[in-house]
C-alpha positions in Angstrom: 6.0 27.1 -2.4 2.9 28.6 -0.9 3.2 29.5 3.2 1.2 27.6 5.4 -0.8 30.2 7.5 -3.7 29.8 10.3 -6.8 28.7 8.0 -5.0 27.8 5.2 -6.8 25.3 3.2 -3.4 23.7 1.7 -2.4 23.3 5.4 -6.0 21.3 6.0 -5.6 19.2 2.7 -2.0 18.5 2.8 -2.9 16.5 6.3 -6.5 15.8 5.4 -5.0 12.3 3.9 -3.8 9.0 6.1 -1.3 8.6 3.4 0.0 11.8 3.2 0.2 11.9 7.3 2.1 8.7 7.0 4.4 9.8 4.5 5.4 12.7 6.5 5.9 10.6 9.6 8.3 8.4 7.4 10.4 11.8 6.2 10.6 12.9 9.8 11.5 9.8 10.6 14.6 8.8 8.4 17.8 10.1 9.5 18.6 11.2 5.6 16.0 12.3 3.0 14.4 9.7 0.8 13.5 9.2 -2.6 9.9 8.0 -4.2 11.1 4.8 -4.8 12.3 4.0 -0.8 8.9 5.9 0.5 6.3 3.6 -2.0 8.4 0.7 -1.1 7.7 1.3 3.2 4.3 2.4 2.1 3.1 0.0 -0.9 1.4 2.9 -2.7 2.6 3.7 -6.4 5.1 5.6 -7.0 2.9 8.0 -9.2 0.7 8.3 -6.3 3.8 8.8 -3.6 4.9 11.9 -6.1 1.3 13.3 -6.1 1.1 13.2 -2.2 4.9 14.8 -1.7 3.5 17.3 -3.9 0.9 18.7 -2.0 3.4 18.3 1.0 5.9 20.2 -0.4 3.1 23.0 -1.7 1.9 23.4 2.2 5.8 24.1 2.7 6.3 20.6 5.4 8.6 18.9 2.7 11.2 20.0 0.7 12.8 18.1 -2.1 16.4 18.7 -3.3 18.6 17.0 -5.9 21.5 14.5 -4.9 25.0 14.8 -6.3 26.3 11.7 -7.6 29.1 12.2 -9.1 28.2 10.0 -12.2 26.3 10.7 -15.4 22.4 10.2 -15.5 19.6 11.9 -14.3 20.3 12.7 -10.1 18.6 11.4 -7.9 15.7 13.5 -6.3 15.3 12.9 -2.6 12.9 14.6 -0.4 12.8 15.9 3.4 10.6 16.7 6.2 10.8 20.6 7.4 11.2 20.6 10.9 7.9 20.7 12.8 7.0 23.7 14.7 3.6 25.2 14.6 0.6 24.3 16.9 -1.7 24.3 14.3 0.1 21.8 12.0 0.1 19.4 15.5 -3.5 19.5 15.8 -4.3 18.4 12.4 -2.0 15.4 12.8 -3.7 14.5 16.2 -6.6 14.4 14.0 -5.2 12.5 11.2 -3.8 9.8 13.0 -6.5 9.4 15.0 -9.2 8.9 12.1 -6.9 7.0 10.1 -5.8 4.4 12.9 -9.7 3.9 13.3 -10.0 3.5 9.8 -7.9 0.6 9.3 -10.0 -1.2 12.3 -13.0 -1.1 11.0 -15.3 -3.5 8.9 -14.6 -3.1 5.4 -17.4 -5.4 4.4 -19.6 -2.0 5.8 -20.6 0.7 3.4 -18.5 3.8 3.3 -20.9 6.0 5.0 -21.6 3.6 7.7 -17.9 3.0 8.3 -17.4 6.7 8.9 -19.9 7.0 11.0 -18.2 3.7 12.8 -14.6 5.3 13.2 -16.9 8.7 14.6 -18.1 6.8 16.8 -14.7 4.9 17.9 -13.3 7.9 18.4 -16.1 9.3 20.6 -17.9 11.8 18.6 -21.2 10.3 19.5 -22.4 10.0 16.0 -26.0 9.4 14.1 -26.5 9.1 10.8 -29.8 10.6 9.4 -31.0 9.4 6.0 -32.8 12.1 4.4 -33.9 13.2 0.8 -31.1 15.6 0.3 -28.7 13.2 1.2 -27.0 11.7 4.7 -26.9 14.1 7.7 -23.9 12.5 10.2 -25.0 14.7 13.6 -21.9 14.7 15.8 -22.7 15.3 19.5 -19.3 15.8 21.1 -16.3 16.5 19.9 -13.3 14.8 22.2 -10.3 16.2 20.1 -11.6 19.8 21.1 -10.4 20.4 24.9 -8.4 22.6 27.1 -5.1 22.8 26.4 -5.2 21.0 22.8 -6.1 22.0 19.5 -9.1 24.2 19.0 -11.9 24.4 16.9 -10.5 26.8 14.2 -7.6 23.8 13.6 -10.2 20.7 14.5 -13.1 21.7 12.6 -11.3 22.1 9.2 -9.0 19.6 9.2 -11.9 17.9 10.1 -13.7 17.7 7.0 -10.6 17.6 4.8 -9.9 14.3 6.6 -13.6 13.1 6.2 -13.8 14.0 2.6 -10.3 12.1 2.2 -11.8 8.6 3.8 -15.0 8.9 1.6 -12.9 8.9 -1.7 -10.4 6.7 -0.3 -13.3 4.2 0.3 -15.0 4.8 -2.9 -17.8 6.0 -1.3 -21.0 7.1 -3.9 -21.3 10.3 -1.5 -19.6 13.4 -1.1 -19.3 16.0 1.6 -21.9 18.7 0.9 -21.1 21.0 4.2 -19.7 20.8 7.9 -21.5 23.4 10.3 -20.0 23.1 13.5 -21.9 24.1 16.5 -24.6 24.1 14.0 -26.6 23.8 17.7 -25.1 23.5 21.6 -23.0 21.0 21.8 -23.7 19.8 18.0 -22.0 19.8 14.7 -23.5 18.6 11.4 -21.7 16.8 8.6 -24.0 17.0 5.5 -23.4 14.8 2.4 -24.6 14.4 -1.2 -24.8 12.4 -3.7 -21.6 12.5 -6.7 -22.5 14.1 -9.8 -22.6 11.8 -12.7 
């Protein structure tokens, strides 16, 4: 299991996803651990898919998964636990998180996936605009309201960020990709560039 330090990018993908954020909130939430069958049933996602989120869970060291005694023959049952919470930094991603992905699940869905990024950006007071240019979409993000004295700063905001944009776009089936984030690319602006998928 890899330690989850200041910067880590496990740390920023692991809560980069709605799913996995919700997952995690479910663990902490159970007063004994759960298996992949109980967690896809409370979150209707597959159970491969529950297995592949847990895993990158347990690789950024908030879940642990241990083998039940049963007492009878068979396989055992594999059940899986939060790790109590305790670092700042770990916080501020899931303000993030469940901020983007409450917003998410308001929006339009009949909107393209770009637009309904720039939407939940601009639910959640970013003060977006979307640029349309040759190289791809420019999203240019005037403010950022998650970024303020006595809460998480930018070295937790800004990267867990972009894990959690890059998320939304696949989870939406987006045809675009994030290319780059610059943050304060100017005063008091930060600029999320995409691209186009590769074939």
């Amino acid at each position: 299991m890899t330690e989850a330090t200041t910067g880590d990018p496990i740390l920023h993908r692991a809560l980069g996803s709605p799913s996995r954020v919700r997952l995690l909130e479910l663990l902490r939430e159970a007063p004994a651990p759960l298996d992949v069958r109980q967690l896809s049933e409370r979150t209707a996602l597959h159970p491969n898919t529950v297995r592949a989120h847990l895993a990158r869970l347990e690789e950024a060291g908030l879940v642990r998964s241990e083998t039940e005694p049963t007492g009878r023959r068979g396989r055992p049952r594999i059940v899986v636990a939060a790790v109590p919470a305790g670092s700042t930094e770990e916080e501020g991603y899931r303000v993030v998180a469940d901020a983007l992905a409450d917003a998410l699940m308001r929006r339009n869905a009949d909107a393209e996936p770009v637009e309904r990024v720039v939407g939940l950006l601009d639910e959640l007071g970013f003060a977006p605009q979307l640029e349309r240019a040759e190289e791809g979409p420019r999203i240019l993000m005037r403010r950022c309201p998650l970024i303020h004295e006595g809460g998480p700063d930018a070295t937790v905001v800004c990267p867990a960020h972009l894990g959690l944009i890059e998320d939304v776009l696949d989870e939406l089936g987006a045809d675009e990709e994030v290319d780059r984030l610059e943050p304060f690319a100017e005063p008091s602006l930060c600029v999320l560039a995409l691209r186009s998928k590769q074939p």
